[in-house]
C-alpha positions as CSV (number, residue, x, y, z in Angstrom):
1,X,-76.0,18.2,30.4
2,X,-76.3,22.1,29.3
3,X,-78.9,22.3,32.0
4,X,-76.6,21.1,34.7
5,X,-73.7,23.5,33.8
6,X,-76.2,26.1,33.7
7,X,-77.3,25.5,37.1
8,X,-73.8,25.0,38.3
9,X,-72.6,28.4,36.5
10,X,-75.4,30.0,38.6
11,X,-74.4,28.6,41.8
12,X,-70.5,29.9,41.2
13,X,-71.7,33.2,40.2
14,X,-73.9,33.1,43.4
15,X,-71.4,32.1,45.8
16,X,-69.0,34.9,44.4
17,X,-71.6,37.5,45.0
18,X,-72.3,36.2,48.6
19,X,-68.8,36.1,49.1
20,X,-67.8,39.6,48.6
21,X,-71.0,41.1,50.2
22,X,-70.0,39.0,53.2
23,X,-66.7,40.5,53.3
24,X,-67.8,44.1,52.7
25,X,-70.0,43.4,55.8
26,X,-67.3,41.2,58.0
27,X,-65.0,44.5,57.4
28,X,-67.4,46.8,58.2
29,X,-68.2,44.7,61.5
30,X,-64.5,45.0,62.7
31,X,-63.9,48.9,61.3
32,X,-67.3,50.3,61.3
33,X,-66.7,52.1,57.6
34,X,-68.1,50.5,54.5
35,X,-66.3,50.2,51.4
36,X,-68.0,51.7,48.6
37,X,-66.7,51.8,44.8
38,X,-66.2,55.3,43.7
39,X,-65.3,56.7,40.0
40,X,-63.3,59.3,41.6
41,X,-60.4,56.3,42.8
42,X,-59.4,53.5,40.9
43,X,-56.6,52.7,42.8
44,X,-58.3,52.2,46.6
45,X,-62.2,52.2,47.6
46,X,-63.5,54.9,49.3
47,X,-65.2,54.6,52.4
48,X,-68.4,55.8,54.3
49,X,-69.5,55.5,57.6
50,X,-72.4,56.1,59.7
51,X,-71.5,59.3,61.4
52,X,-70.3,60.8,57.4
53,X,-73.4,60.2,55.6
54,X,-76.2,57.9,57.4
55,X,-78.6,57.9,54.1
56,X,-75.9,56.4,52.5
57,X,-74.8,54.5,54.6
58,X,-78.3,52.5,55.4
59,X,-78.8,52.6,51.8
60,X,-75.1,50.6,50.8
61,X,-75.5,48.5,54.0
62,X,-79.2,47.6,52.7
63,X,-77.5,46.7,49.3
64,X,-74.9,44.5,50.6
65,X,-77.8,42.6,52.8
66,X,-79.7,42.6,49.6
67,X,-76.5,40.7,47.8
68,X,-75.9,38.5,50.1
69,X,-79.6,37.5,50.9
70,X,-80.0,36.8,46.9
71,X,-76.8,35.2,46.9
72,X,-77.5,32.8,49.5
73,X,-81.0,32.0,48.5
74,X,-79.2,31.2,44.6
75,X,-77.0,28.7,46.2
76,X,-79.7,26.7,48.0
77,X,-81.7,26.7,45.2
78,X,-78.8,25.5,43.2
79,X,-77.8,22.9,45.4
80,X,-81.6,21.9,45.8
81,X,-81.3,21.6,41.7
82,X,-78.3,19.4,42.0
83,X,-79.4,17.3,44.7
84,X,-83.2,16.7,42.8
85,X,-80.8,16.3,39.2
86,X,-78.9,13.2,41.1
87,X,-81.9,12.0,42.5
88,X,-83.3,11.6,39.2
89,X,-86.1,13.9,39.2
90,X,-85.8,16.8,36.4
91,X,-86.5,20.2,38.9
């Protein structure tokens, strides 16, 4: 049973991280400015675009691929642990 709430816990956290990196690159898509987290503003993100700073951009926009990528593969391989755990079979 601890196994299976552990695998479920790491498909959640998964999904999460998939979720925002997805949205950071949805909104870049329609506004062509990623959202990066600053320590200068804690009240609104700061953003950077490719014209700004390309280094940085390529470099957060290879980040957020790199999220959702790992996020994506951490939800099939929790759903493949899942489906294997209901089958019967220990993963």
């Amino acid at each position: 049973m601890r196994n299976q709430a552990a695998t479920v816990l790491i498909g959640v956290l998964c999904s999460v991280v998939t979720y925002f990196s997805a949205a950071r690159l949805y909104q870049w898509a329609e506004t062509g400015q990623l959202a990066m987290m600053s320590r200068k503003t804690f009240d609104e993100p700061e953003f950077i675009s490719w014209g700004d700073d390309r280094i940085g951009f390529v470099l957060l926009f290879a980040l957020y691929l790199f999220f959702l990528k790992t996020g994506l593969h951490g939800m099939l391989v929790t759903c493949r642990d899942v489906w294997l755990r209901g089958r019967g079979w220990e993963p």
